[in-house]
C-alpha positions in Angstrom: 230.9 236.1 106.8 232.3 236.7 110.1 234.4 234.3 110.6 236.2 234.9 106.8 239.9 234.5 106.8 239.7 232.7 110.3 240.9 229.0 110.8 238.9 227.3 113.5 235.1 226.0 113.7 231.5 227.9 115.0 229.2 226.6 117.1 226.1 227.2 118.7 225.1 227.5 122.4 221.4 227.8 123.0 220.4 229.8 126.7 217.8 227.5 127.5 216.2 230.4 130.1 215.8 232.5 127.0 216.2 230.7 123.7 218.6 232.8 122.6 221.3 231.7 120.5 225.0 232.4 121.1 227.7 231.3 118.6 231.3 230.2 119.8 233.9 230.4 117.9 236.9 227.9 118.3 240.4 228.1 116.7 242.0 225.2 115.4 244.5 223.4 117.9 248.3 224.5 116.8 247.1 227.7 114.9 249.6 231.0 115.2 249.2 232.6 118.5 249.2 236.5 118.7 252.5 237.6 119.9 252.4 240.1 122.9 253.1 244.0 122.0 255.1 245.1 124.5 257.6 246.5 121.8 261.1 244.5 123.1 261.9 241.8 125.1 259.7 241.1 128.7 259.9 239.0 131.7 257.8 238.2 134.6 258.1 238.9 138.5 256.5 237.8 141.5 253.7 240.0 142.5 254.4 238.4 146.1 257.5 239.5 146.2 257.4 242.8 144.5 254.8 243.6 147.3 256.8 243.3 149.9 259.5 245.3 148.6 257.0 247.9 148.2 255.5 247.7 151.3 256.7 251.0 154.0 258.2 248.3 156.4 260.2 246.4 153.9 263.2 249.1 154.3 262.8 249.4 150.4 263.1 253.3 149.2 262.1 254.1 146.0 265.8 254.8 144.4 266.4 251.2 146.0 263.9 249.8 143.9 264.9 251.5 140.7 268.2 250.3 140.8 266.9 246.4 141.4 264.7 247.0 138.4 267.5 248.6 136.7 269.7 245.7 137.7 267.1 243.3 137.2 266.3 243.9 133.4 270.4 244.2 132.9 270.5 240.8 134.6 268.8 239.4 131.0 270.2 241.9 128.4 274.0 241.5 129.8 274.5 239.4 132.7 274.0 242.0 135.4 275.2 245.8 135.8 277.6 247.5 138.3 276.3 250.3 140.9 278.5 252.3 138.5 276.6 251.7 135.7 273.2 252.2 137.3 274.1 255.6 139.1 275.1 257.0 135.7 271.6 255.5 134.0 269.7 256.5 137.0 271.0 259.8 137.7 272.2 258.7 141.3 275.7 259.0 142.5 277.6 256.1 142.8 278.4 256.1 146.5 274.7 255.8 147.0 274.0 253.6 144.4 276.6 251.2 146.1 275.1 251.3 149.1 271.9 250.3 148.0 273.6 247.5 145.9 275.2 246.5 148.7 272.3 246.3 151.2 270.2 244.6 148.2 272.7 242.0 148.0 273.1 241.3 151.7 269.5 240.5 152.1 270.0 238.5 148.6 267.6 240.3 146.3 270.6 241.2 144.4 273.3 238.3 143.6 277.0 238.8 143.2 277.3 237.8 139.0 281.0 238.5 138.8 284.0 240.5 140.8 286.8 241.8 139.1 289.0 243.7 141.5 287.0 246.2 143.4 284.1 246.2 140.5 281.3 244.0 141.7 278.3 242.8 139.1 275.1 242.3 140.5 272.0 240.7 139.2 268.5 240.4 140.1 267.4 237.1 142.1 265.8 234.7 140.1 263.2 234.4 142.4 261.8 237.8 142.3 262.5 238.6 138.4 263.1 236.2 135.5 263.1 236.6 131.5 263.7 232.6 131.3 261.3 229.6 130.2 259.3 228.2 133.3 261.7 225.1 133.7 264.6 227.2 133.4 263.7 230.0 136.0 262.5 226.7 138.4 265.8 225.2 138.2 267.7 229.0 138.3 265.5 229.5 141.6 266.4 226.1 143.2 270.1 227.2 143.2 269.5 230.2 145.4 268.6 231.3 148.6 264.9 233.5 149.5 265.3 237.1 149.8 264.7 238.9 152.6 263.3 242.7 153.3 265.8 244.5 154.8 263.3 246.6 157.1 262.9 249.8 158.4 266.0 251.3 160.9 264.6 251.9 164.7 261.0 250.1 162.9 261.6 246.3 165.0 260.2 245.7 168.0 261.8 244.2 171.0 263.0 240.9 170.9 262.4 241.1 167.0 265.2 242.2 164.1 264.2 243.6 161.0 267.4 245.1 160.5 269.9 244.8 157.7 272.1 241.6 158.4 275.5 241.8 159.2 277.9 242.8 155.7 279.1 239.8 153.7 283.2 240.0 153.2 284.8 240.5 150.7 286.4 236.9 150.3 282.7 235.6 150.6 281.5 238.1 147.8 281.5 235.9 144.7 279.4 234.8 141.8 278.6 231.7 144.2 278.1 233.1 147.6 274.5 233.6 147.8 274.0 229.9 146.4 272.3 227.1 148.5 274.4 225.1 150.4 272.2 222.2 150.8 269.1 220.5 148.7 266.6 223.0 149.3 263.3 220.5 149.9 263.1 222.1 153.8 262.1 225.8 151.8 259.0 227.1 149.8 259.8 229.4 146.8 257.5 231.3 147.2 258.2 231.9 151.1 259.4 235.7 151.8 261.4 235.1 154.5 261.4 237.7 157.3 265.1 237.1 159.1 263.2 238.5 162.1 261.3 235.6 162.6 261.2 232.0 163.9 260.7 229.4 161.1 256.9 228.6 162.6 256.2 232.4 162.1 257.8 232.7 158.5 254.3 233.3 156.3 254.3 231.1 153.1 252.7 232.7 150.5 251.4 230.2 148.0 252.7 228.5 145.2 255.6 226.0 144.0 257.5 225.0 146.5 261.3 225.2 146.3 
């Protein structure tokens, strides 16, 4: 039998063009699901978003996106990774790779985890990468502000900033910094804010609002 072993019910749909007969197989309600091989833990991220950091005007380079990805997985295996820790996994030096942290955490694609001294911990932005239950990465998302693309240098035109934004100090550098500071009804999650741009010329690019 085809079926042997299986828990669920057949069925038979007739094509009434051509009398053929199709059977349909359907697993009982609450049966064990099929886990996903992916060998080790996984997470999801926001096409949308991902996009536009790929995208040639975003101001994204490729070493940039490792170390958010690098970042971003440490963000749900530890809490988050220093540029230090990602130049030496990455094989970048670590002025670099703080610059890049840096500039990923002023246009809030990174987020300030933890500062202890002159070591900063960064993690991946919740709305861009998660590993957590839908409610949980909903509620995590609600907390923060959008990113932004930092866009390419010399790339804007007139009258129209792409640029990186201006450096966030050092007393303003904590775990809380890049937090809403009001309810955050007035945004859409899955809005990729352009800084350049009015608020009627911000594209919203479907989904759950924030």
């Amino acid at each position: 039998m085809p079926n042997q072993g299986r828990s669920g019910r057949s069925r038979e749909l007739v094509n009434t063009a051509t009398g053929e007969i199709h059977e349909l197989w359907e697993p009982d309600e609450g049966g064990p699901r099929r886990a996903y091989n992916l060998g080790g833990r996984f997470g999801q991220f926001s096409f949308t978003r991902v996009l536009e950091m790929l995208k040639a005007e975003s101001g994204i380079t490729g070493d940039d996106f490792r170390v958010f990805f690098y970042c971003g997985i440490m963000t749900y295996e530890k809490g988050g990774a220093t540029a230090k820790e990602a130049a030496e996994f990455l094989g970048l030096t670590p002025q670099a790779t703080r610059r890049i942290a840096k500039k990923l955490a002023e246009n809030k694609i990174f987020l300030v985890a933890e500062v202890i001294g002159r070591t900063i911990k960064y993690r991946a932005s919740p709305h861009i990468i998660s590993s957590l239950t839908g409610a949980e990465q909903a509620e995590e998302a609600a907390a923060y502000h959008l990113p932004t693309m930092p866009g390419r240098s010399g790339a804007a035109s007139k009258g129209q900033t792409h640029g990186t934004q201006k450096p966030v100090s050092r007393a303003r550098r904590t775990a809380g910094a890049h937090k809403r500071a009001v309810a955050p009804e007035a945004e859409r999650a899955d809005d990729v804010r352009d800084p350049g741009r009015s608020g009627a010329q911000r594209r919203a690019y479907g989904g759950r609002a924030g």
